[in-house]
Backbone bond lengths (Angstrom), bond angles and torsions (degrees), N, CA, C in turn:
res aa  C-N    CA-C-N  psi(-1)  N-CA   C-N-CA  omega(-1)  CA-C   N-CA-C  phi
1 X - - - 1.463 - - 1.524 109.24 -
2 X 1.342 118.91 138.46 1.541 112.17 -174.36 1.413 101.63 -79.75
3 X 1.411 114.46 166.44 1.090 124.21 170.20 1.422 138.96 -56.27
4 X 1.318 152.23 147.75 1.300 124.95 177.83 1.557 113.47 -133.24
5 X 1.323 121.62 138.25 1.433 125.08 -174.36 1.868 123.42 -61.35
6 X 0.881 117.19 -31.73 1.728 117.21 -175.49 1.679 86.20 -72.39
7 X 1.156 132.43 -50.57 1.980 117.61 -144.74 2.067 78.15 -90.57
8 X 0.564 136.89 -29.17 1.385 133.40 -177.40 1.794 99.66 -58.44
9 X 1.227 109.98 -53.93 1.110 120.84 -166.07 1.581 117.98 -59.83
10 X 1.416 84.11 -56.63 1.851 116.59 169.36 1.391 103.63 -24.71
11 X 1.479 96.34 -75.46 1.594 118.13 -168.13 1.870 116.89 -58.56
12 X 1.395 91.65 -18.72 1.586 83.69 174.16 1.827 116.28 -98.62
13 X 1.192 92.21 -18.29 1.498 111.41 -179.14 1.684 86.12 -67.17
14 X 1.052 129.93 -69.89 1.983 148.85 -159.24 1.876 86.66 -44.25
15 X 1.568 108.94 -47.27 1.197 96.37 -167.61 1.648 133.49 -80.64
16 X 1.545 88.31 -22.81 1.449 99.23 -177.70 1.682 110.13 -73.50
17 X 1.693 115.57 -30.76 1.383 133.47 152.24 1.667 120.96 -34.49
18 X 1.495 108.51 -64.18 1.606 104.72 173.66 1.158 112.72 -63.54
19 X 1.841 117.46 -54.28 1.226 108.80 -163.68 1.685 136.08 -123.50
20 X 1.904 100.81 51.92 1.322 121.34 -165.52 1.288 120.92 -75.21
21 X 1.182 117.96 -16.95 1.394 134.74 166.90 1.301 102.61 -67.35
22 X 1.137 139.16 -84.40 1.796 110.27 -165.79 1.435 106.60 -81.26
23 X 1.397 134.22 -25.58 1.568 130.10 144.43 1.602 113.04 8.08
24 X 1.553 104.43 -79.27 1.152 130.28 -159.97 2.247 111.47 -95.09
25 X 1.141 91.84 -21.49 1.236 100.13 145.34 1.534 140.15 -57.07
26 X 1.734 105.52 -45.99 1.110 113.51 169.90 1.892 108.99 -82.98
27 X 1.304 109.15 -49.42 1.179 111.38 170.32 1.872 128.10 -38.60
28 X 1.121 98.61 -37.65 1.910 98.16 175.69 0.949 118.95 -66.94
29 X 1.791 131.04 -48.09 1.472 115.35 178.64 1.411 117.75 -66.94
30 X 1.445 107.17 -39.12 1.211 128.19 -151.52 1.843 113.12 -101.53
31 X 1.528 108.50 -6.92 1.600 112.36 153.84 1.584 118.92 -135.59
32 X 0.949 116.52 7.64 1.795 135.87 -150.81 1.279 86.63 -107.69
33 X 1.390 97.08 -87.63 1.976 128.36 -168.23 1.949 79.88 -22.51
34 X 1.397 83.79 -96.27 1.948 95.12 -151.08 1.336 120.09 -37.32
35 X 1.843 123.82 -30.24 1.372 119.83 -177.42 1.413 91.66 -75.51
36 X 1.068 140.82 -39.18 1.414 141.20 -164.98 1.675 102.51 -64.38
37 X 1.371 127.92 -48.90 1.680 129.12 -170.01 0.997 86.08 -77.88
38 X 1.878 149.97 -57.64 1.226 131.80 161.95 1.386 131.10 -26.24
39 X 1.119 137.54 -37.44 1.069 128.50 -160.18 1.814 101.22 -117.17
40 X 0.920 111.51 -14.55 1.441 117.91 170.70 1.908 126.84 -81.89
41 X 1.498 101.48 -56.77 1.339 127.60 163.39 1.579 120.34 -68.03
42 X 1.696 135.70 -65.37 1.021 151.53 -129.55 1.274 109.39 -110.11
43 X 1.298 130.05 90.69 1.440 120.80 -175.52 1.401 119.26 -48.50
44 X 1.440 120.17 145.08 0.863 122.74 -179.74 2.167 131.63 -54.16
45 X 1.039 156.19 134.61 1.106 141.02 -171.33 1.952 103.13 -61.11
46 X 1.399 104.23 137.89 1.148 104.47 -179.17 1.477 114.64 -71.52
47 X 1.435 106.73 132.69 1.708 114.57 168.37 1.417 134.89 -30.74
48 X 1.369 118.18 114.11 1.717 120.29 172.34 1.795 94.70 -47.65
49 X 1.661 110.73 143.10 1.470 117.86 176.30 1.550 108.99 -80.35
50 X 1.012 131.82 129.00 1.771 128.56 160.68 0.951 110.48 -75.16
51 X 1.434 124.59 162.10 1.259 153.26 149.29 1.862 120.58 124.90
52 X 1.020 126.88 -166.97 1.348 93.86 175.76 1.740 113.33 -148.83
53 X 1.050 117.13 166.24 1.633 119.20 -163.30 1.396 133.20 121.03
54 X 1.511 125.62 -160.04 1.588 105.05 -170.13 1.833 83.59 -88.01
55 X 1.356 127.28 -7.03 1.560 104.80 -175.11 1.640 99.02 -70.68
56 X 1.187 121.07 -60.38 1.233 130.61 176.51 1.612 114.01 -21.10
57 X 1.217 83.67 -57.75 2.091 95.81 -175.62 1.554 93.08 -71.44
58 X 1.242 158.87 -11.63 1.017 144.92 -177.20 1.737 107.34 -100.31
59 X 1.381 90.69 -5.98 1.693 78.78 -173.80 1.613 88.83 -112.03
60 X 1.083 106.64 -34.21 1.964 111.99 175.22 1.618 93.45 -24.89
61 X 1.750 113.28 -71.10 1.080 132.01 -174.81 1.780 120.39 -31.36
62 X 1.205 89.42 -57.37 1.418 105.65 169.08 1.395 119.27 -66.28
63 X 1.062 119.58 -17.27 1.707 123.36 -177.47 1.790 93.41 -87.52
64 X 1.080 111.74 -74.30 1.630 108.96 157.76 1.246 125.53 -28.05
65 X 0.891 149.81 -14.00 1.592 148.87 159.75 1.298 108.25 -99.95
66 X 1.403 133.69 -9.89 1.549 149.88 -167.64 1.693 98.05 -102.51
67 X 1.012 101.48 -46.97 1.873 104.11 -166.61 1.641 95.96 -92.38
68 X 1.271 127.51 -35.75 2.103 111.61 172.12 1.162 90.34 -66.14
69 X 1.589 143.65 -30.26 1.354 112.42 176.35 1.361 128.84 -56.91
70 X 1.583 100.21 -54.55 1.525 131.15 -171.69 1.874 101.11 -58.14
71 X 1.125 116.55 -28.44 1.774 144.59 177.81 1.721 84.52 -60.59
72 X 1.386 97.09 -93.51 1.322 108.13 -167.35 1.437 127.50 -29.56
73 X 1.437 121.36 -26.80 1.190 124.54 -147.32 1.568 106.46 -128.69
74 X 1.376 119.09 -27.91 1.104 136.34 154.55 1.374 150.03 -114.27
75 X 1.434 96.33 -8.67 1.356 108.90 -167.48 1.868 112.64 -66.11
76 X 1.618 112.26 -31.86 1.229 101.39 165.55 1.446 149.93 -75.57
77 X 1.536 84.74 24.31 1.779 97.24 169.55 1.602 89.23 -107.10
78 X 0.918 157.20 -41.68 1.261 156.36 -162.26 1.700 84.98 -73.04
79 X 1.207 156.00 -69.52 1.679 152.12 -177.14 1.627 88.89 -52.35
80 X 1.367 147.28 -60.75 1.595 123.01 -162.19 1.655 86.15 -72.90
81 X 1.332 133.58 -72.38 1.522 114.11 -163.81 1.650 126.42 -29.80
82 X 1.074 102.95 -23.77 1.845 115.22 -176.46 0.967 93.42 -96.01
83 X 1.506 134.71 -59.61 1.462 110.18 -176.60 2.027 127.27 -54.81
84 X 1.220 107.77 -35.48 1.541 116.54 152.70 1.415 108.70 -40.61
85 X 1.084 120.30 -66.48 1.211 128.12 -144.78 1.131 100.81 -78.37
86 X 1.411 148.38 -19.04 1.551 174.65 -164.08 1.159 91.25 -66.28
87 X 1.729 81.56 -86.04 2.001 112.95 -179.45 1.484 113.02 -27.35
88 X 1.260 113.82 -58.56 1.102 129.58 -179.47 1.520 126.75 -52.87
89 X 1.462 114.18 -41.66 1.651 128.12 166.75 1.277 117.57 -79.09
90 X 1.473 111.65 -30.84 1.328 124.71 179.84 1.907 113.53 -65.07
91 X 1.230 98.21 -42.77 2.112 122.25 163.52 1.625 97.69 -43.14
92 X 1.661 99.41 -64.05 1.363 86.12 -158.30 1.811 120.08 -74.15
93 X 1.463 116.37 -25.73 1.396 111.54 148.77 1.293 114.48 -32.95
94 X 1.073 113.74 -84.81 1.922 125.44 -160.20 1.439 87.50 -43.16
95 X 0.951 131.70 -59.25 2.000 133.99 -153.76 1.774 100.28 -47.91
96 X 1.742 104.61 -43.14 1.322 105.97 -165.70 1.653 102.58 -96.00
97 X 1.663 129.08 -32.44 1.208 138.47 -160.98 1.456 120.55 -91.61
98 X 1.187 111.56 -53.01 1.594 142.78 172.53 1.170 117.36 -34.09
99 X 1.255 134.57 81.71 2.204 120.27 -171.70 1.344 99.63 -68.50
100 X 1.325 124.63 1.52 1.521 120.06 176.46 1.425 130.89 -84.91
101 X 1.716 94.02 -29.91 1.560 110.96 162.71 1.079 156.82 -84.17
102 X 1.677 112.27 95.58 1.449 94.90 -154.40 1.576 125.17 -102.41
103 X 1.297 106.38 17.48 1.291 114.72 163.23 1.764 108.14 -142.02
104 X 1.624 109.92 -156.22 1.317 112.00 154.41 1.445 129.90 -71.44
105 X 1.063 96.98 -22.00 1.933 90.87 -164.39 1.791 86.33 -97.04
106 X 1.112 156.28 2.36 1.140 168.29 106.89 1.450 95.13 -20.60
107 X 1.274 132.05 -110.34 0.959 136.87 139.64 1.985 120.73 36.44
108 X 0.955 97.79 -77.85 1.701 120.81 175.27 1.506 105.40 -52.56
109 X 1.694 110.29 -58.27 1.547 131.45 -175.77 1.283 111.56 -46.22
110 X 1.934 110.37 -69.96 1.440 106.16 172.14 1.912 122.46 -37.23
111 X 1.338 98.72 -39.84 1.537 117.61 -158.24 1.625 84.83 -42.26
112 X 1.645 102.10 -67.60 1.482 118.03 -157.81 1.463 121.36 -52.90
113 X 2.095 113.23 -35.11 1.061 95.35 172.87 1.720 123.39 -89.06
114 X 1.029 99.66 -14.65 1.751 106.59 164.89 1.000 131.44 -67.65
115 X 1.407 116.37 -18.68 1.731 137.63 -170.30 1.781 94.57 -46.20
116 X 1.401 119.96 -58.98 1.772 114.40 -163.63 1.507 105.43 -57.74
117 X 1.520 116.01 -36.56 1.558 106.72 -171.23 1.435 89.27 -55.21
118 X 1.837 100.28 -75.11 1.389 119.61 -173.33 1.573 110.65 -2.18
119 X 1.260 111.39 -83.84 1.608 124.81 172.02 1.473 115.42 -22.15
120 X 1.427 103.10 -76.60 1.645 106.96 166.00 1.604 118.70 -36.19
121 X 1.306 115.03 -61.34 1.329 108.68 -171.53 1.524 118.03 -49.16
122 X 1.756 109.98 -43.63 1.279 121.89 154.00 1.408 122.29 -13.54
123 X 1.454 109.00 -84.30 1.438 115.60 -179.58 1.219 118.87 -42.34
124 X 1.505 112.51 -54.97 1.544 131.21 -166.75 1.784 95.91 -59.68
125 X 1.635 109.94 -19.93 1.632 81.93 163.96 1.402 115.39 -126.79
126 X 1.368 106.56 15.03 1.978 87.44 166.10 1.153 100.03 -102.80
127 X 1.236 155.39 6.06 1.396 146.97 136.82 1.470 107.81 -30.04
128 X 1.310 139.58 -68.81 1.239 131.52 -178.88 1.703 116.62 -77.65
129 X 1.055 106.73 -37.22 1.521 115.70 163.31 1.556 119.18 -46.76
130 X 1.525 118.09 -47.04 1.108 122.32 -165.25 1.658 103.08 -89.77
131 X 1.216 129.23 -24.64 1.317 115.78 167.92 1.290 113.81 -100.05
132 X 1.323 129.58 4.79 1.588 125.31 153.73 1.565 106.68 -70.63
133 X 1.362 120.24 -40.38 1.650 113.85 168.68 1.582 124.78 -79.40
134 X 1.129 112.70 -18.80 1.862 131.33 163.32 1.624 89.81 -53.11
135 X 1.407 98.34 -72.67 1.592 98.73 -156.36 1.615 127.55 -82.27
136 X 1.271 104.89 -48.72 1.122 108.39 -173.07 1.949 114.89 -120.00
137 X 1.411 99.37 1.64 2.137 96.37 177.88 0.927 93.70 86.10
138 X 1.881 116.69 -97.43 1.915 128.93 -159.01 1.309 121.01 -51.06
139 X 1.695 100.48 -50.04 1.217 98.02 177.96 1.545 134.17 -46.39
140 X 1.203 100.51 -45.46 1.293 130.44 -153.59 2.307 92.67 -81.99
141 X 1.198 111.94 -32.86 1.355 106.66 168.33 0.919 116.53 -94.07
142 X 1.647 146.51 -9.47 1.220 150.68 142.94 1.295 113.74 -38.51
143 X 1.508 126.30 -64.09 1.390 127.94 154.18 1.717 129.46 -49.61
144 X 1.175 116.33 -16.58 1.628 119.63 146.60 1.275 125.34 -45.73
145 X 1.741 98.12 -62.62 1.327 113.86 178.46 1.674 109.50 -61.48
146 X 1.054 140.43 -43.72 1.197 160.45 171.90 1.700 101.58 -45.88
147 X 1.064 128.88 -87.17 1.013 134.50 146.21 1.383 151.11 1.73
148 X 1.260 121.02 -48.89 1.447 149.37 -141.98 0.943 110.98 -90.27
149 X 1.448 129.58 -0.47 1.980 156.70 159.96 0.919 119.92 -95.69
150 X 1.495 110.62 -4.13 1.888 120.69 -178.08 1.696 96.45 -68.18
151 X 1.425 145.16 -28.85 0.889 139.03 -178.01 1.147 123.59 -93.46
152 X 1.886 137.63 -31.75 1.199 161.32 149.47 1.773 94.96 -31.89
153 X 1.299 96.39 -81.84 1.881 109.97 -171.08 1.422 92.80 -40.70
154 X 1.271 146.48 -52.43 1.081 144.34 -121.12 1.858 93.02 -106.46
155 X 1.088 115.68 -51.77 1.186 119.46 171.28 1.746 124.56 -69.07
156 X 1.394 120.02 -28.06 1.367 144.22 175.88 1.797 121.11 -82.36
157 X 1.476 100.46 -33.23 1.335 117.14 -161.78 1.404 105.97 -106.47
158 X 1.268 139.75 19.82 1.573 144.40 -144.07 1.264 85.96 -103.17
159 X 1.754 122.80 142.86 1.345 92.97 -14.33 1.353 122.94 -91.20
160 X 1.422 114.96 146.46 1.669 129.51 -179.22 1.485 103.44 -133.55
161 X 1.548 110.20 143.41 1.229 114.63 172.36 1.621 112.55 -92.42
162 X 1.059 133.71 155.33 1.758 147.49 -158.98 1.598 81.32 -61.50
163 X 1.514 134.40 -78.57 1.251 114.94 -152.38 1.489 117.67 -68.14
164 X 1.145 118.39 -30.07 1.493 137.99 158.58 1.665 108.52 -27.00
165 X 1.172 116.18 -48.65 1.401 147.07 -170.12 1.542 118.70 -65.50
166 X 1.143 83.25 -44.51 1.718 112.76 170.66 1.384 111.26 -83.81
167 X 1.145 126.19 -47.33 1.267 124.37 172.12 1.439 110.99 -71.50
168 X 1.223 126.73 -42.04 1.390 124.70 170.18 1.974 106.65 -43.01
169 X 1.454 113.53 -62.30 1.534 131.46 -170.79 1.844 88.61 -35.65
170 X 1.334 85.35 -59.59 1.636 92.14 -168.73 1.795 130.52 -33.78
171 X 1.785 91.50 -45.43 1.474 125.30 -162.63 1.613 91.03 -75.39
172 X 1.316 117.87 -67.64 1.725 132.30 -179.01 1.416 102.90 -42.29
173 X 1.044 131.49 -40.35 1.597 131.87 -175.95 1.930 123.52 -89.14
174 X 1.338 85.06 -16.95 1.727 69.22 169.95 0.861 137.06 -105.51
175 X 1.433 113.71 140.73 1.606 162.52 -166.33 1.586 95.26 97.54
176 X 1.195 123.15 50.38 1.645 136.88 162.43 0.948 123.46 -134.23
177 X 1.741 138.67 0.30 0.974 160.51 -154.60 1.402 93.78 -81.98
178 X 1.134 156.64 -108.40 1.146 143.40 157.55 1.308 129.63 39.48
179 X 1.346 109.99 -79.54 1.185 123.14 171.45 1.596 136.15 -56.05
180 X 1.948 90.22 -48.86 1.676 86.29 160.91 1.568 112.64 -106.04
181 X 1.255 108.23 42.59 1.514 105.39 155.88 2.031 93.67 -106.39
182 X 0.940 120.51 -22.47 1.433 114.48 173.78 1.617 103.77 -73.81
183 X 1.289 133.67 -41.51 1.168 147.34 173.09 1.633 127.22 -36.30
184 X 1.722 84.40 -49.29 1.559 109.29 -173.82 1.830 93.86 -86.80
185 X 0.871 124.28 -25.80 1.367 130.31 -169.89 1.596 105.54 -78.96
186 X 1.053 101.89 -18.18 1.938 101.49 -157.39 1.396 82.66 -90.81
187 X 1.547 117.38 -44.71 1.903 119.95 -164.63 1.350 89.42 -55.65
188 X 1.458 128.79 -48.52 1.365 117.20 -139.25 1.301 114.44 -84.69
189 X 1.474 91.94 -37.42 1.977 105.79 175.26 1.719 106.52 -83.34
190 X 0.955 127.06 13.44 1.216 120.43 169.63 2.019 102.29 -98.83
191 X 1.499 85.95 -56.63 1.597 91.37 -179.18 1.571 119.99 -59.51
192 X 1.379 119.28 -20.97 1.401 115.40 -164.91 1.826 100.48 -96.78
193 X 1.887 115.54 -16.98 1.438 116.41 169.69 1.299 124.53 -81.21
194 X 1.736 107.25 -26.40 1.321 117.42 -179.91 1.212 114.51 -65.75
195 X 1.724 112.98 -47.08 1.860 111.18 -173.66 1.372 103.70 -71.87
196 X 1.338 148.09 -30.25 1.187 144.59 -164.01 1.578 123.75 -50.73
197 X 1.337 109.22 -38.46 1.416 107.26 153.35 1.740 127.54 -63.12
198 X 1.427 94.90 -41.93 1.808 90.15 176.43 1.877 102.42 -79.57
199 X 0.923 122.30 -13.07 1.505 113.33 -179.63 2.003 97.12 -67.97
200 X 1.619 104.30 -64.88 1.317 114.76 177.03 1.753 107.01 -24.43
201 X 1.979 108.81 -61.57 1.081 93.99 -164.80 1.889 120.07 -64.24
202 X 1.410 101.62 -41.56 1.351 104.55 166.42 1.371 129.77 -36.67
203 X 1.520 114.13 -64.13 1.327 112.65 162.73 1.806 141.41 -59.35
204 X 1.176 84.86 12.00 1.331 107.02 175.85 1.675 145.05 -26.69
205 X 1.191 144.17 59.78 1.387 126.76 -111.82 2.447 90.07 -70.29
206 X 1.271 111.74 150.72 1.155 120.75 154.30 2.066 87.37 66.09
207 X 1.246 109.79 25.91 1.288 106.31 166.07 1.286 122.96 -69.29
208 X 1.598 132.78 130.16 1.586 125.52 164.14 1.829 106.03 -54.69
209 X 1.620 84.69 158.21 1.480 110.77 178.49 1.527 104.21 -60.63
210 X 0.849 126.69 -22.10 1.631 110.32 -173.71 1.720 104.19 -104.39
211 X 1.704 115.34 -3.97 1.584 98.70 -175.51 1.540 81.98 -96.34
212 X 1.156 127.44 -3.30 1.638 112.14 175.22 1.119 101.85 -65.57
213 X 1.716 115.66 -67.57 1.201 109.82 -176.40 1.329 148.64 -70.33
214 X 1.578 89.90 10.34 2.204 94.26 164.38 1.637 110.59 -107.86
215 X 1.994 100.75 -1.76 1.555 95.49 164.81 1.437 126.33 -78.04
216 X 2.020 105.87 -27.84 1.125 116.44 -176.91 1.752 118.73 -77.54
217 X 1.660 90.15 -15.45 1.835 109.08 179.82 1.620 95.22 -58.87
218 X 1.392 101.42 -65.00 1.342 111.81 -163.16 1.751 116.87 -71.34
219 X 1.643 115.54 -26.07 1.387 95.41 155.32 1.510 123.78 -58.76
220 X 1.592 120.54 -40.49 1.673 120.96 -173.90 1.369 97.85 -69.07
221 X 1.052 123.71 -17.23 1.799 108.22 -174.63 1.441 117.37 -96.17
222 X 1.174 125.45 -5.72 1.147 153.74 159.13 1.768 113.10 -64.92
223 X 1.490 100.84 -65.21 1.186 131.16 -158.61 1.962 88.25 -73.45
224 X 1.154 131.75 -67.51 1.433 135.91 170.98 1.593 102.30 -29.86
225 X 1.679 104.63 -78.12 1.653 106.77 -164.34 2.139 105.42 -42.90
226 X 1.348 103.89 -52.25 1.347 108.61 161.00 1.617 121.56 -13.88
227 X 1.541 98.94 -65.61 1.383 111.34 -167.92 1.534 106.39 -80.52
228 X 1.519 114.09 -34.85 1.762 102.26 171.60 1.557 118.31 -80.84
229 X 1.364 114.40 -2.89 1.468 109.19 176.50 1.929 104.45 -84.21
230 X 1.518 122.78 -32.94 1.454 119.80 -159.63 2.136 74.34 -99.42
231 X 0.822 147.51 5.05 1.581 141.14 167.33 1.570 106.43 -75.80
232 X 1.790 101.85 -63.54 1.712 107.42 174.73 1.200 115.23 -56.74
233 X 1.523 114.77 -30.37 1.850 121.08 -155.77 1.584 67.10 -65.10
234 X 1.260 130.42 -99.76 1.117 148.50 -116.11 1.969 115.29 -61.64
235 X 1.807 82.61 -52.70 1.779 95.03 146.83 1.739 111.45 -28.35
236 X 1.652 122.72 -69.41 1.071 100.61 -162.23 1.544 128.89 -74.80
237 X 1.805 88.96 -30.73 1.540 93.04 175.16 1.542 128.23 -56.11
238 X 1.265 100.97 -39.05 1.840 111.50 168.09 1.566 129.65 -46.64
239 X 1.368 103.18 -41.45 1.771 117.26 162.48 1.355 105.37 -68.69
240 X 1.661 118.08 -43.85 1.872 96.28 -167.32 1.502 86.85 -63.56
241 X 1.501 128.63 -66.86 1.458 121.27 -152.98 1.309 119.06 -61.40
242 X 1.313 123.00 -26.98 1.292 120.82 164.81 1.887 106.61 -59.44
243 X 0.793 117.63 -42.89 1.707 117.03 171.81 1.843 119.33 -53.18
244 X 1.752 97.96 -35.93 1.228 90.01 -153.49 1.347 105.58 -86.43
């Protein structure tokens, strides 16, 4: 039976309900903290130029010599924030997936020694993810949806190797693709409309120090709930398909 979006939803909503208290416990250092020093501290990456022609390509150019800077100089707080933030999603799998874990700090442990696959498996899928949304949008969230068990399997299925993991995501999802490509779509367009006002306020031109920092509050709090809603989504979808 294919999958269906409302009881998927249900079930992650049911969970974040029982169990939001250490949820969100784990969630603050570990998805809060880093979007928050990001968005407070870390300038933003400078803008791809629009429009099109040899002006375009001359400023393309210039955006490219602008962003290895902006790379160079900042970019390795953007690699520790993801790695947190990993750790952090990776917890909340094991907490719900793991028959080994029987609490949080259980929980946390697995995170840490799995974290290198974890990571890897990561890459191995925003590589295709990230130029299906570069290039073409659908594609590129179709393979979300596709995807989106690479971390479940990986945490549930141990031992599993990262590409294994991926191929597993793959196996669990088809003739569901659809659905959690609508799934993955709802997290993303919800999360990317919600911060837009606190980004606005942050970016604020001649803004005080403190409206920065309840714009940058409110992008990480945004940006967290984001990350525990596509954690549960995925949590639940992984049990129906593993069932079905």
């Amino acid at each position: 039976m294919p999958i269906r979006i409302q009881p998927v939803l249900a079930e992650a909503w049911a969970l974040f309900r029982r169990d939001r208290d250490w949820l969100l416990a784990v969630a603050g250092p570990f998805l809060f903290l880093p979007s928050f020093a990001l968005a407070l501290f870390v300038p933003a990456w400078p803008a791809a130029p629009d429009g099109a022609g040899q002006a375009r390509d001359a400023r393309l150019l210039a955006w490219a010599d602008g962003f290895t800077a902006w790379a160079g100089e900042h970019g390795v707080w953007y690699v520790l924030a993801y790695l947190v933030t990993a750790f952090g999603t990776a917890a909340l799998y094991a907490a719900y997936l793991d028959r080994a874990s029987d609490s949080v700090r259980d929980a946390l442990g697995r995170a840490g020694a799995l974290l290198p696959r974890y990571l890897f498996a990561a890459i191995l899928v925003a590589i295709p993810v990230g130029a299906g949304l570069f290039l073409w949008i659908l594609p590129g969230v179709y393979l979300m949806g596709r995807t989106m068990l690479t971390g479940p399997a990986l945490l549930a299925e141990r031992p599993i190797a990262a590409a294994t993991a991926v191929a597993r995501s793959f196996s669990l999802t088809s003739g569901a693709g659809l659905p959690l490509m609508a799934l993955a779509a709802i997290t993303m367009l919800v999360g990317v409309v919600a911060g837009q006002p606190f980004l606005a306020l942050k970016d604020t031109a001649g803004a005080s120090p403190l409206t920065v920092a309840i714009g940058a509050a409110g992008v990480a709090g945004v940006s967290m709930l984001t990350g525990l809603a596509q954690a549960l989504i995925a949590v639940s979808a992984y049990r129906r398909l593993v069932a079905r």
